[in-house]
C-alpha positions in Angstrom: -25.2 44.4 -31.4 -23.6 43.9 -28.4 -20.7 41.0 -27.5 -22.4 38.3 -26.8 -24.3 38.6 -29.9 -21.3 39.0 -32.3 -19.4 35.8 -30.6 -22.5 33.8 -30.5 -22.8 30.3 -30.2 -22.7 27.8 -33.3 -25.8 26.2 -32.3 -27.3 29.5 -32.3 -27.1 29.8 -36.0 -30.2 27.8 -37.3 -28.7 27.7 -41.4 -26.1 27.6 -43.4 -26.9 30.8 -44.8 -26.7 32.6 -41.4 -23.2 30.1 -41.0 -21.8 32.1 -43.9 -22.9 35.5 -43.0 -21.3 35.4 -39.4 -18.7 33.7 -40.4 -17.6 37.2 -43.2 -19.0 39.4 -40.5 -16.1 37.9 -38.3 -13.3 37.7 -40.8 -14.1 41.1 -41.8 -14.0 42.6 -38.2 -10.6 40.6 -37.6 -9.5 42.0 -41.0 -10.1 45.7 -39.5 -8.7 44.8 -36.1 -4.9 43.8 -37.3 -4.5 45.9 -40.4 -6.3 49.0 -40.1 -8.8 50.4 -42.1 -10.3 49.0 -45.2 -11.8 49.9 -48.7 -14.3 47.7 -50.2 -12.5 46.5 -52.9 -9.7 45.9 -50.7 -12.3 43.8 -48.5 -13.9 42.0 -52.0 -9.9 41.0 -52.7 -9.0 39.9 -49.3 -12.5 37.5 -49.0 -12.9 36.7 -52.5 -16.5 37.9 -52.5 -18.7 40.3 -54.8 -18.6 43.9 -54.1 -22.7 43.8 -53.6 -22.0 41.0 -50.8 -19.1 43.2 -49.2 -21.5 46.3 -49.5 -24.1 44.5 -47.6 -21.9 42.7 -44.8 -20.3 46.2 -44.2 -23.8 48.2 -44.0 -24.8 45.4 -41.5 -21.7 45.6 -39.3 -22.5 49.7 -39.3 -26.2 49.2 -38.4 -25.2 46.7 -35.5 -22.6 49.7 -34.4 -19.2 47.7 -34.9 -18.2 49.5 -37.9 -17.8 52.9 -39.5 -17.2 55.3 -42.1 -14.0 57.1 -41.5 -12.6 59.2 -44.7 -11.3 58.2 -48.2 -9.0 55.7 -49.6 -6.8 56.6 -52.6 -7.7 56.3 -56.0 -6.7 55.2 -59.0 -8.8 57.8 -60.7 -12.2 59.1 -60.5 -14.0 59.2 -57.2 -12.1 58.1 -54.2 -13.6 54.9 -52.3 -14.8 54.9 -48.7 -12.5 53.7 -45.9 -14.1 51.7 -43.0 -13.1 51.0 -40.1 -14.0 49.6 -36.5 -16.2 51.8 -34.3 -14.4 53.1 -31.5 -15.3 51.8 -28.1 -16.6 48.7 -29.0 -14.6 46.1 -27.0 -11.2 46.1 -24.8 -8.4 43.8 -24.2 -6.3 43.8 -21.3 -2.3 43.5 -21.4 -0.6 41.9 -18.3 3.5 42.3 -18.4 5.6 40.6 -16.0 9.2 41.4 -15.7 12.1 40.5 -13.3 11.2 43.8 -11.7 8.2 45.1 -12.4 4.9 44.8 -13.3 2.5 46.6 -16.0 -1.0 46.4 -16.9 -2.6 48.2 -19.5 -6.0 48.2 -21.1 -6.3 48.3 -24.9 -9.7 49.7 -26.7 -10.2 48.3 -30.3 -8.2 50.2 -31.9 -4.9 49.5 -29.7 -4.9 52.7 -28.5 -3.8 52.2 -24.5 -7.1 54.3 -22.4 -5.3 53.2 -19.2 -2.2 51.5 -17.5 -0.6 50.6 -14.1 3.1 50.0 -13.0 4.3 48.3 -10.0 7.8 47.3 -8.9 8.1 43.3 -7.2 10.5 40.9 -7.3 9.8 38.2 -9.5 9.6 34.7 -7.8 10.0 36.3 -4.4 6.7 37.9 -3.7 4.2 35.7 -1.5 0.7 35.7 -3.4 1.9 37.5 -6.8 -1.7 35.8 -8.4 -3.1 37.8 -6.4 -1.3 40.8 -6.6 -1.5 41.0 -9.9 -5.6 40.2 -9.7 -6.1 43.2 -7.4 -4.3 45.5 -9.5 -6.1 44.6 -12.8 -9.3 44.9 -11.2 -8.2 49.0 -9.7 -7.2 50.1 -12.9 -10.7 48.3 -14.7 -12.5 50.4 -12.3 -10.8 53.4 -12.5 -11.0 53.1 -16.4 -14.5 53.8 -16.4 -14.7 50.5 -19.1 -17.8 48.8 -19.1 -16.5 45.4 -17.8 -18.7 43.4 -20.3 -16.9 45.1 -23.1 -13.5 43.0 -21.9 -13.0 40.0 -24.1 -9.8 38.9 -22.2 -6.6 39.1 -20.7 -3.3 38.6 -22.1 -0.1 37.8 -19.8 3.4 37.5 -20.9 5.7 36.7 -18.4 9.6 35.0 -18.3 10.7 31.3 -18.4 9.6 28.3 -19.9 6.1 29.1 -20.8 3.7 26.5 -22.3 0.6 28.7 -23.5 -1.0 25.4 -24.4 -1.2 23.9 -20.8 -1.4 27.3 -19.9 1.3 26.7 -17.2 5.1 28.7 -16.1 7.5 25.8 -15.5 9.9 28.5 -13.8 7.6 30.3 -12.3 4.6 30.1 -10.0 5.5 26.8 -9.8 3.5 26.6 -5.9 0.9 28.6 -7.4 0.1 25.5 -9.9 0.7 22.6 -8.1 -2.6 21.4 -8.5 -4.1 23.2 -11.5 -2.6 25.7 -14.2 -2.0 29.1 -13.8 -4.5 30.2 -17.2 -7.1 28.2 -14.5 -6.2 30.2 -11.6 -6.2 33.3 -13.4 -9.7 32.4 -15.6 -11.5 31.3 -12.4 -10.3 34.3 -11.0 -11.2 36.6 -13.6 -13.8 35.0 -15.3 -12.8 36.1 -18.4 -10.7 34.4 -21.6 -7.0 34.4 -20.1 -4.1 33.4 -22.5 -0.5 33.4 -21.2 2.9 33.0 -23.4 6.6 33.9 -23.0 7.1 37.6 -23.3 9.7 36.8 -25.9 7.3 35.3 -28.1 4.6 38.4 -27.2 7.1 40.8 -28.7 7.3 38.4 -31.9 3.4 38.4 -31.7 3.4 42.2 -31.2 6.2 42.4 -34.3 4.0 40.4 -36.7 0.8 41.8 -36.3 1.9 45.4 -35.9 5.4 45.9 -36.3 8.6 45.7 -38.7 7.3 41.9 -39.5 4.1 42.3 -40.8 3.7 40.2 -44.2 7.1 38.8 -43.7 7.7 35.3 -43.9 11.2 34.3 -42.3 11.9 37.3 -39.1 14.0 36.5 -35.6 12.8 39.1 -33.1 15.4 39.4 -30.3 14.3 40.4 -26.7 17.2 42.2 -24.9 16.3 42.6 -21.4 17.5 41.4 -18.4 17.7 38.3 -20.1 17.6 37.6 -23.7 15.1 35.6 -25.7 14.1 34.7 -29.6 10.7 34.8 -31.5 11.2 32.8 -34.6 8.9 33.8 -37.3 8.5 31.0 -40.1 6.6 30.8 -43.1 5.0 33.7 -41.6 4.2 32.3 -38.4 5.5 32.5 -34.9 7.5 29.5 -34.3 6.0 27.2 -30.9 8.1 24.1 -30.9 6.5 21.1 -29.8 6.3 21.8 -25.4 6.1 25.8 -26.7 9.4 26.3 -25.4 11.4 27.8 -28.9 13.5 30.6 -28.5 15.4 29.7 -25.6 18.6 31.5 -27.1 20.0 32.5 -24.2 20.4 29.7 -22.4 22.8 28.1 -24.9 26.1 27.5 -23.4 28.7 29.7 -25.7 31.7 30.5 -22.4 34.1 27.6 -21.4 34.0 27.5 -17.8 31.7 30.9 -18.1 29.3 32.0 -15.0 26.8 30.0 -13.4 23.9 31.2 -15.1 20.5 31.1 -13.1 19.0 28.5 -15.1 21.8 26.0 -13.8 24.1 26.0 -16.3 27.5 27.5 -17.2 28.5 30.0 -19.9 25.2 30.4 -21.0 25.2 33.4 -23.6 22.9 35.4 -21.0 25.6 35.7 -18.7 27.9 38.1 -21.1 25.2 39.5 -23.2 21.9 40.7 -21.3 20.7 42.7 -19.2 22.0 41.0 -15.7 25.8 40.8 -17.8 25.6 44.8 -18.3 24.5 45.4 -14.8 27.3 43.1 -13.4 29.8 44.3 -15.4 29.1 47.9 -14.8 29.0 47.4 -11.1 32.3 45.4 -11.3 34.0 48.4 -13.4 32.8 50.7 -10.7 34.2 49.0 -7.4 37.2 48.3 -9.4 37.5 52.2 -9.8 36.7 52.8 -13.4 36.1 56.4 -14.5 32.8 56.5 -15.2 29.6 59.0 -14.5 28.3 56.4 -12.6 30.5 56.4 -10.2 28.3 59.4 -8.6 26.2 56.3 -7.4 24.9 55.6 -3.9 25.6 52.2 -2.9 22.0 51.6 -2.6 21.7 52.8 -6.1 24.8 50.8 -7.3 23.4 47.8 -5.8 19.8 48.2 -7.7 21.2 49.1 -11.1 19.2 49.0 -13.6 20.3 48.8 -17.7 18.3 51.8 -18.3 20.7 53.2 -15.9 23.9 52.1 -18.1 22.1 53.0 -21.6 21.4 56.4 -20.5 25.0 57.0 -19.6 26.4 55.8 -22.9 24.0 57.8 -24.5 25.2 61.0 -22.7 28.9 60.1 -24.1 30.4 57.9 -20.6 32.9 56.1 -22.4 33.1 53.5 -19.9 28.9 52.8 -20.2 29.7 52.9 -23.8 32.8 49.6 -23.7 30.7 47.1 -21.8 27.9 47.6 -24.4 29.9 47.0 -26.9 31.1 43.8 -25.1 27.7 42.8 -24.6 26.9 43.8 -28.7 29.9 41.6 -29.5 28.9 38.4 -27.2 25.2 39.0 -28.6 26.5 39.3 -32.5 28.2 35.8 -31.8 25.5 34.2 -31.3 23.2 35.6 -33.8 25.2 34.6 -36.2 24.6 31.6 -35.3 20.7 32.0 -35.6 21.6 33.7 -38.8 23.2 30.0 -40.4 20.5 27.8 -38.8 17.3 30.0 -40.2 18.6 32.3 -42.7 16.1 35.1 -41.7 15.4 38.1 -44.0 15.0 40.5 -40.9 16.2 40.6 -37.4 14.6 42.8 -35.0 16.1 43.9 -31.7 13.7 45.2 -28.8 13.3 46.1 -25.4 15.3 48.1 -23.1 19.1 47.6 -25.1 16.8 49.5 -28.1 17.5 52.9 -26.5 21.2 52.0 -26.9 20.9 52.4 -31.1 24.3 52.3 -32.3 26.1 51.5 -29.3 24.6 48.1 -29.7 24.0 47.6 -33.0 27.2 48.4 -34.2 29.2 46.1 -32.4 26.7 43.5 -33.0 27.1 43.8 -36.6 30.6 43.8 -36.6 30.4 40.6 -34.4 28.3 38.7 -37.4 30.5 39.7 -40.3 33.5 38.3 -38.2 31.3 35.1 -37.1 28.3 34.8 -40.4 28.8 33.5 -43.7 28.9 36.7 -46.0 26.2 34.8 -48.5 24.0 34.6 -45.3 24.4 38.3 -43.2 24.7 39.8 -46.9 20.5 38.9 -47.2 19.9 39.6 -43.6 18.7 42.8 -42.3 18.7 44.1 -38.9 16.8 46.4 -37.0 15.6 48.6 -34.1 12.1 47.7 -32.6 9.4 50.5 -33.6 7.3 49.5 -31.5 8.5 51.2 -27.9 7.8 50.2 -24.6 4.5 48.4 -25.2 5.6 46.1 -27.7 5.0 43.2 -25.2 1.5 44.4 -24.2 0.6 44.6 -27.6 1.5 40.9 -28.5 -0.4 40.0 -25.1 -3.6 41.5 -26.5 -3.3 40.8 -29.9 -2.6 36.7 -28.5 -5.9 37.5 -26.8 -7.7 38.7 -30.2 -6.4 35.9 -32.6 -7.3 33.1 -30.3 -11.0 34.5 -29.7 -11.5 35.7 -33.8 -10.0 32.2 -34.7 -12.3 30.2 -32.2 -14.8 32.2 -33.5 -13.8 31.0 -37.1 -13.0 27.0 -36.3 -16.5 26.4 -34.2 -18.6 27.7 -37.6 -16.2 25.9 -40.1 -16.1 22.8 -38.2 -19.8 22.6 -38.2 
């Protein structure tokens, strides 16, 4: 079976019988997709159907070449039970990453495993024709992966700013790009395949509850820290839109009196003393002020393009002076989580991207921050963590956006009929 056949149309199935059967064919191959290989029984439980029915759906999906046989599960005694799982190579997502700095493409197999990826350095909101920068590039590294291009269901892309996935349109960037239709247009038109774009905040909180520390959680904050700082809010065990899709703008709250103009227009926002562009301002303020620091071995050049990777690998090698403005920055950022902390009373926070490789030297003054700041009855039943997920999380929540919007169209066009 190939992929037009699986994600046919609803028109195409003639009963409801053959309604019934696609529609546990699809539920199970989502089922495999996010959480990994299955047992029958654990398949009968999930679906609420007979073990003969799951037998027969799963023999099926093996004959048509979308599932397999991979080991044994555990048992509670007596014979150990089959494991399936998705056979590899059967379709590919692609993972678009925009940063302030750089761009990364990778392309996903069903599995997640990455079979091949691209990085390119720009400046955000500067370049002339990024759309189709970033089109040219997508379509080298699709022909250098060897992929069959059919096996593509779609292209993810998480960018900064205020993203609304449901117009499908950046209202801080590419705003000349989508003057007279969206960006998703553009890009689909472009592509010709399913394109679905979202905040790279809210990618990482994707990423997080699919794959990561908040899978089967219900109440989770998932903290970018990068050059600027954003929020996924998990709730009820869903990521958090807000009516335009604009929730988590956390760092753009004012928290400084008479603070720094912060590029969004405002004063004192809290990205202007806790983010990546704070660290990197700070550290370069230190350094002309004639700080003792390791980084003071600097070219001007490099001092002029320094990055917080930069800074964070410096603390980590013991520069005392790398390791103080982190811990400002962990104290600015601990202020205003617990204020996040008293508005949703979350039973996890996560903290990813690049202030991740920092470990203690962020989180410890972040946590000292909340218990000055937090309730105790709140930060007493809230948890916080380091991100283990690495350097893809945002790629992953691009493609796994991509896979739950195709599955549940998939779902909705056979229910609804």
């Amino acid at each position: 079976m190939n992929i037009d056949e699986l994600f046919i149309k609803n028109e195409e199935l003639t009963s409801n019988v053959e309604r019934k059967k696609h529609l546990q064919k699809i539920k199970i191959l989502k089922n495999l997709y996010f959480e990994g290989p299955k047992t029958n029984t654990e398949i009968c439980e999930r679906f609420n159907i007979s073990s003969p029915t799951s037998i027969r759906l799963l023999n099926q999906l093996i004959d048509e070449s979308w599932v397999k046989k991979s080991g044994r599960g555990k048992s509670a005694g007596g014979r150990k039970p089959d494991l399936y799982k998705l056979e590899g190579n059967s379709f590919y997502v692609m993972g678009i990453q925009l940063e302030r700095s750089r761009l990364k493409i990778a392309i996903f197999d069903n599995h997640n495993k990455k079979v091949a990826d691209f990085k390119d350095f720009f400046e955000l909101g500067s370049e002339v024709g990024l759309v189709d920068h970033i089109y040219g590039e997508a379509n080298k590294l699709i022909e250098t992966s060897g992929i069959d291009i059919e096996k593509l269901l779609g292209i993810g892309i998480s960018m900064p700013g205020l993203v609304s996935s449901k117009e499908g349109r950046n209202f801080t960037y590419f705003i000349q790009e989508e003057e007279s239709e969206s960006l998703e247009n553009i890009l689909k038109r472009k592509f010709n395949k399913p394109i679905f774009i979202l905040n790279d905040a809210k990618s990482a909180c994707v990423a997080e509850s699919n794959f990561g520390m908040a899978t089967n959680l219900e109440n989770v904050l998932v903290i970018s820290m990068d050059w600027g700082i954003g929020l996924g809010v998990i709730i009820d065990g869903k990521v958090y839109q807000g009516s335009s899709g604009f929730a988590g703008e956390f760092g753009h709250i004012p928290l400084i009196d008479d603070g720094q103009l912060c590029h969004c227009g405002k004063r004192g926002c809290l990205e202007t003393v806790a983010s990546g562009l704070a660290l990197t301002r700070m550290a370069q303020e230190g350094i002309r002020a004639g700080e003792s620091t390791s980084l003071n071995l600097l070219s001007e050049e490099d001092l002029r393009n320094l990055q917080p990777e930069k800074i964070i690998e410096a603390a980590n090698m013991g520069d005392q002076f790398s390791i103080n403005i982190l811990s400002k920055i962990g104290i600015n950022l601990g202020k205003g989580l617990a204020i996040l902390i008293q508005l949703f009373n979350p039973e996890l926070i996560i903290l990813e991207g690049k202030f991740s490789k920092a470990s203690q030297f962020i989180t410890v003054p972040i946590q000292q921050s909340i218990n000055t700041y937090c309730m105790a009855q709140l930060r007493e039943k809230t948890k916080i963590s380091l991100s283990n997920l690495g350097e893809d999380s945002v790629l992953l929540g691009s493609v796994a956006t991509v896979m739950e919007n195709i599955f549940g169209k998939q779902i909705s066009l056979i229910n609804n009929n």
